[in-house]
C-alpha positions in Angstrom: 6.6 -12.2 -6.3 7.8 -10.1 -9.2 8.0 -10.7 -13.1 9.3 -14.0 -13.4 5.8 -15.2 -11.9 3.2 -14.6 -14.5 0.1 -16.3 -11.8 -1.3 -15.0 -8.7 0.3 -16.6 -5.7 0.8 -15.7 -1.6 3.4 -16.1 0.5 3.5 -16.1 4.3 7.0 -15.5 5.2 8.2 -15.6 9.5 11.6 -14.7 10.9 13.1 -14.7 13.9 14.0 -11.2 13.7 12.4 -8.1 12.2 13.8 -7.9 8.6 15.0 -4.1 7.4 11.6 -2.4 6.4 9.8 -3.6 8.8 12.6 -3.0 11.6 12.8 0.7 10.0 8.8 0.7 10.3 8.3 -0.5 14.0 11.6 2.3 14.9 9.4 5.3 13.2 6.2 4.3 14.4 7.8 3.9 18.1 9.4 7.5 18.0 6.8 8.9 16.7 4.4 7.5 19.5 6.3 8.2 22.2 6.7 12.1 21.0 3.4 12.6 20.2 1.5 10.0 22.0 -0.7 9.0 18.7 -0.3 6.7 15.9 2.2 8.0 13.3 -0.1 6.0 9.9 -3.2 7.3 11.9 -2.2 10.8 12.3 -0.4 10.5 8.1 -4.3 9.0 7.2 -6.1 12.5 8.7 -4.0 14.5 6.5 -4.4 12.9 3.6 -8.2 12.5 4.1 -8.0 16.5 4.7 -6.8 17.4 1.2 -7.8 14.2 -0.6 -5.3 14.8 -3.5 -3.6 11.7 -3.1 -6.6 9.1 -2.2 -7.2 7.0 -4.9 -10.5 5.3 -3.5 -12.0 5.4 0.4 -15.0 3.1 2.1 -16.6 3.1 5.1 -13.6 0.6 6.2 -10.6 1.6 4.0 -8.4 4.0 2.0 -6.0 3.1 -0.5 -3.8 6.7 -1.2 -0.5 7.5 -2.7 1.9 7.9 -0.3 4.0 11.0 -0.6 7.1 8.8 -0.2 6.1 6.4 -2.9 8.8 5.2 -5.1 6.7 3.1 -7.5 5.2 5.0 -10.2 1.3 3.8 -9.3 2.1 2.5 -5.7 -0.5 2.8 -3.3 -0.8 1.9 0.4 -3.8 0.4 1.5 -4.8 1.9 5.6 -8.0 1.0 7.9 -9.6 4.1 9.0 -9.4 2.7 12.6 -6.3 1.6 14.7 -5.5 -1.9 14.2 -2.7 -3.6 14.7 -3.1 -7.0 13.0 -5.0 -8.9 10.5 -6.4 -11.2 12.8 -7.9 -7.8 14.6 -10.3 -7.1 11.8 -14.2 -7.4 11.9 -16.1 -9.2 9.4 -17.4 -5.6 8.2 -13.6 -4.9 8.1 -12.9 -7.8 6.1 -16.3 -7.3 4.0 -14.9 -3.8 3.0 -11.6 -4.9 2.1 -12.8 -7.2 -0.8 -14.5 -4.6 -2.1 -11.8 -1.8 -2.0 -9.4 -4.1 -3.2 -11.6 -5.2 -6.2 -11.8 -1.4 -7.4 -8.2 -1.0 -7.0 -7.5 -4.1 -9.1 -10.1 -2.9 -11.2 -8.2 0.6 -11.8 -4.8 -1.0 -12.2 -6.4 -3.2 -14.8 -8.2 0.1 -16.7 -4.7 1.9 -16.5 -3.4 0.6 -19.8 -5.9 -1.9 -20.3 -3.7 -4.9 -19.8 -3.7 -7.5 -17.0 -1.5 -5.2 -14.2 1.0 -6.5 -12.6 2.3 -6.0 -8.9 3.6 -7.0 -5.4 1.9 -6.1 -2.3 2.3 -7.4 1.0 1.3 -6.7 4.5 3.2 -5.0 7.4 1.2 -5.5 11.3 2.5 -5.3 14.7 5.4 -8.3 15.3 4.1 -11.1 17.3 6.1 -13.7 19.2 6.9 -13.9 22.5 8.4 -10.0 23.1 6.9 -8.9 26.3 6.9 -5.3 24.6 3.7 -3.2 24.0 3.2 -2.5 20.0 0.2 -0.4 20.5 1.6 1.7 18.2 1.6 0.1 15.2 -0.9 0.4 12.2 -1.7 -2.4 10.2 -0.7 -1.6 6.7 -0.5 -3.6 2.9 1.4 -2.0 -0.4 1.2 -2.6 -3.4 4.3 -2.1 -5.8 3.2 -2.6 -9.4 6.0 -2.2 -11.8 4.2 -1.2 -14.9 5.3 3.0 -15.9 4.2 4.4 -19.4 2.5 1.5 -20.9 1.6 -2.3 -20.1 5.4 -2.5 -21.9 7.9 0.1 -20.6 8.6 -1.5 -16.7 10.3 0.0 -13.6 13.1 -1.7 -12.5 15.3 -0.7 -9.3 18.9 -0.4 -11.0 22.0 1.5 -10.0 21.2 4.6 -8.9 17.8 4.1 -7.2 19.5 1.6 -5.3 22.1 3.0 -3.9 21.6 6.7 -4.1 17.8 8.1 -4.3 14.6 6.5 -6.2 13.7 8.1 -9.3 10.0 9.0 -10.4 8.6 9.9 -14.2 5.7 11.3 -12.4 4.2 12.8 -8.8 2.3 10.8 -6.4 -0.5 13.5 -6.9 -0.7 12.8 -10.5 -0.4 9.3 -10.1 -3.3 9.2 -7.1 -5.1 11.4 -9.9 -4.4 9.3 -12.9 -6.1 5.8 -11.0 -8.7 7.9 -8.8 -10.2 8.8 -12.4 -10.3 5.1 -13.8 -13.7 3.2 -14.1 -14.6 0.9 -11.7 -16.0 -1.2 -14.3 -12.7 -3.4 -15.5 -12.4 -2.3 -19.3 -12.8 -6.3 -20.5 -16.3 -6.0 -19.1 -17.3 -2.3 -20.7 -19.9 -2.9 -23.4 
């Protein structure tokens, strides 16, 4: 997690209770549902696949897009094209086509200044436990947060203002969704 940990590593983490984003997640994706009677990430992944200006790369499984909300300069959320709620819900085909999409994403973030990239990402799914209540409405959901802005030297760090006040971007998610939708799939160490 972060920049002090130049290896790949996973963590699982488990609570008791739903910590802040997730909390602010399962509260929007509740209203929404019961307003509209529909998934609110389904309903988001429609539009987007409508104009396509901010999907970065789609399969017959997946599409990683920029959300319009991103605050990361190249941060991308990875959605299944069909409701699910967890990991554990997905089909082999599901889980086939997720290797593969997230491969070319890698790829891309790799190609983007030609440096090993680095980022967080992490998965949001329905809660579990023992809580009687329905979450139907959920979407399972991963983001990746990747740090890197101008170059493989000039970082984003959350400071002061975009802390506390409003997130700050150098450039749009359009542009950014442009910018990686344009890379090679071929990772630039391998280009002959």
């Amino acid at each position: 997690m972060g920049c002090s940990n130049p290896h790949p590593h996973c963590q699982i983490w488990a609570s008791s209770f739903l910590p802040d984003e997730p909390r602010i997640k399962d509260k929007q994706q509740y209203e929404y549902f019961i307003k509209n009677n529909s998934v609110l990430l389904m309903d988001y992944l429609k539009e987007e696949l409508k104009t396509m200006v901010r999907v970065v790369l789609s399969n017959e499984s997946w599409v990683v897009l920029v959300p319009y909300w991103a605050i990361w300069p190249y941060e991308v959320m990875l959605l299944p094209k069909r409701h699910v709620l967890k990991l554990s819900d997905l089909t082999m085909d599901e889980k086939y086509s997720l290797a593969v999409i997230m491969k070319k994403l890698l790829t891309k973030y790799d190609n983007l200044f030609e440096t090993s990239f680095p980022y967080s990402m992490g998965w949001h799914g329905a809660p579990t436990g023992p809580s009687p209540k329905d979450y139907s409405y959920w979407q399972l959901h991963a983001s990746y947060y990747p740090p890197l802005l101008r170059s493989a030297t000039v970082k984003k760090f959350m400071v002061g203002y975009e802390m506390l006040a409003q997130a700050q971007r150098d450039l749009t998610p359009e542009q950014a969704a442009e910018r990686l939708r344009n890379l090679s799939e071929e990772h630039y160490k391998l280009k002959r």
